[in-house]
C-alpha positions as CSV (number, residue, x, y, z in Angstrom):
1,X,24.6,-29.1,17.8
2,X,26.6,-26.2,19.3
3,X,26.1,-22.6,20.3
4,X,28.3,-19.9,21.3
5,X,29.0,-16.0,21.2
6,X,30.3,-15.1,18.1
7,X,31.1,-11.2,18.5
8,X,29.8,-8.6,21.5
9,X,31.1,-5.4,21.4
10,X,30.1,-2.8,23.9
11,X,31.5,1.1,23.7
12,X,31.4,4.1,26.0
13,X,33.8,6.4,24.1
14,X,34.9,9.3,27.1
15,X,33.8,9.6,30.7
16,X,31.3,12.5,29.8
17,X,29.4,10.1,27.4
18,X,29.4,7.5,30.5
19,X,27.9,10.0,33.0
20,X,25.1,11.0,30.6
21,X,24.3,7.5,29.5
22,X,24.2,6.2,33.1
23,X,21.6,8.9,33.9
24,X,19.2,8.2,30.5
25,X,20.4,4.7,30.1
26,X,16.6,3.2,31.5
27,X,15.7,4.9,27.6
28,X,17.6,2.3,26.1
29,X,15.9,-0.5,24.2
30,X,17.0,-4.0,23.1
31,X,16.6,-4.7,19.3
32,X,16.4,-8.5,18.1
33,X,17.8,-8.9,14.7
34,X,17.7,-12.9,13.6
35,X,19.1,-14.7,10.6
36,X,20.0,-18.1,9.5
37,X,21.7,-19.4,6.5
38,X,22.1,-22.9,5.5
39,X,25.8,-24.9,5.8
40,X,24.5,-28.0,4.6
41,X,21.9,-31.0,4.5
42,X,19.9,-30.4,7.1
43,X,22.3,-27.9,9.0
44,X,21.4,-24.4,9.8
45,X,23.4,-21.4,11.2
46,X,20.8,-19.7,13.2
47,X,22.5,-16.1,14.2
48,X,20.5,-14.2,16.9
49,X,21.9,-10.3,16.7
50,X,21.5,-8.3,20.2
51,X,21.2,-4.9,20.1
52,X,20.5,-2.2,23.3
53,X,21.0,1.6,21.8
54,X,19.2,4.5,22.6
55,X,17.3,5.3,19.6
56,X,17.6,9.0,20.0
57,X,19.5,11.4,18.2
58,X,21.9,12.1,21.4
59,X,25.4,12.6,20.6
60,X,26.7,10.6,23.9
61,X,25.8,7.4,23.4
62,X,27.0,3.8,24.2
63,X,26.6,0.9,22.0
64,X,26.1,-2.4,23.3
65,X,25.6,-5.7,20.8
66,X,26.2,-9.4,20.9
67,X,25.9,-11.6,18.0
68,X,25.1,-15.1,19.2
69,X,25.6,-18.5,17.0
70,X,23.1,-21.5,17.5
71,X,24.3,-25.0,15.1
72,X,21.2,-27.1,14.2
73,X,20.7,-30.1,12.9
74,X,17.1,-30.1,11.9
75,X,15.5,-34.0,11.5
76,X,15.5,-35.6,8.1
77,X,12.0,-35.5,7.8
78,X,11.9,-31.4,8.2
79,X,11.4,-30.2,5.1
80,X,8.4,-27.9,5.4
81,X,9.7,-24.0,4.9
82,X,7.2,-22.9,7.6
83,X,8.2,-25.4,10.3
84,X,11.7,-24.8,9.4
85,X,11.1,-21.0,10.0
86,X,9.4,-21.6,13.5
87,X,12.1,-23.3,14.7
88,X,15.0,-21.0,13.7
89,X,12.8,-17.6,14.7
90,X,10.6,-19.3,17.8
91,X,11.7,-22.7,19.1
92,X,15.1,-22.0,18.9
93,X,15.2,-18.1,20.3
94,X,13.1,-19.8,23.4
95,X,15.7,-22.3,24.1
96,X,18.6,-19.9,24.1
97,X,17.4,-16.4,25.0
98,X,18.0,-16.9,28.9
99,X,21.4,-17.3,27.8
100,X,21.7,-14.3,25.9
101,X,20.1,-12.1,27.5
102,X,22.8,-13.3,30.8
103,X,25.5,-12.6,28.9
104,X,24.4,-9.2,27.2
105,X,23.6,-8.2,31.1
106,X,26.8,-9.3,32.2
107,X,28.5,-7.0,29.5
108,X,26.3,-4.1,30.7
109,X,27.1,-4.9,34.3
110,X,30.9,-5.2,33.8
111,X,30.8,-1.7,31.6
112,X,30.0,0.0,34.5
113,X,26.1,0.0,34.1
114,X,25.3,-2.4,37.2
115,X,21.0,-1.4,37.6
116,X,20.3,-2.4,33.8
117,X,18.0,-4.9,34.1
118,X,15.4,-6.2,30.9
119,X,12.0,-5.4,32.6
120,X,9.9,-6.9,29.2
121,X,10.4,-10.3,28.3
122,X,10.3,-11.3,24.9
123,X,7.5,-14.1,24.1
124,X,8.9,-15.3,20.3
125,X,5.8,-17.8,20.4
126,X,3.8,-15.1,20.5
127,X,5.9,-12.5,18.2
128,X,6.0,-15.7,15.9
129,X,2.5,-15.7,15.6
130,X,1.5,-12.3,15.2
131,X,4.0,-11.7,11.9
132,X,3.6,-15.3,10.3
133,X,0.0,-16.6,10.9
């Protein structure tokens, strides 16, 4: 029904912190958090949570995220919970991750890290699998 970027945030708090991320920056890895919550019959708020942090316990650090809304209106005769669940955490990730991940570049890009680039891509038919079958 309707998708759009419901909070991204990205932080680089002084110039030192910028020159030390920009040199360990390729460390950094993206996180995939994903929610959903019902908002009524039928309608779910899927919320797909970014995250690209170095996981190491480095005091100069930047913080990038981007929290990103999908609206869906599943059909009426969807009522299993396991096809429900594949389609918030794989049908609907596939459809909207090129977005996303555009978007979460572009912040990177415009904060100064222009090289960034998201070598891995993520397979959610395949990450779907592997957790729930």
């Amino acid at each position: 029904m309707s998708k759009f970027i419901k909070d991204i945030s990205g932080e680089t708090p002084d110039f030192e912190t910028y020159m030390y991320v920009k040199d360990f920056i390729s460390k950094y890895q993206l996180n995939i958090e994903i929610n959903s919550k019902p908002l009524k019959a039928q309608i779910i708020e899927v919320n797909t949570l970014l995250k690209f942090h170095d996981n190491n316990e480095s005091k100069r650090k930047s913080y990038f995220e981007m929290t990103y809304t999908s609206i869906i209106k599943l059909k009426d005769e969807v009522k299993n919970k396991n096809i429900i669940q594949k389609i918030v955490l794989c049908d609907v990730q596939k459809e909207i991750f090129p977005e996303i991940e555009k978007a979460l570049l572009s912040l990177l890009h415009t904060s100064g890290y222009p090289g960034v680039k998201f070598l891995k891509k993520v397979d959610f038919e395949d990450l779907y699998k592997k957790n729930f079958n």
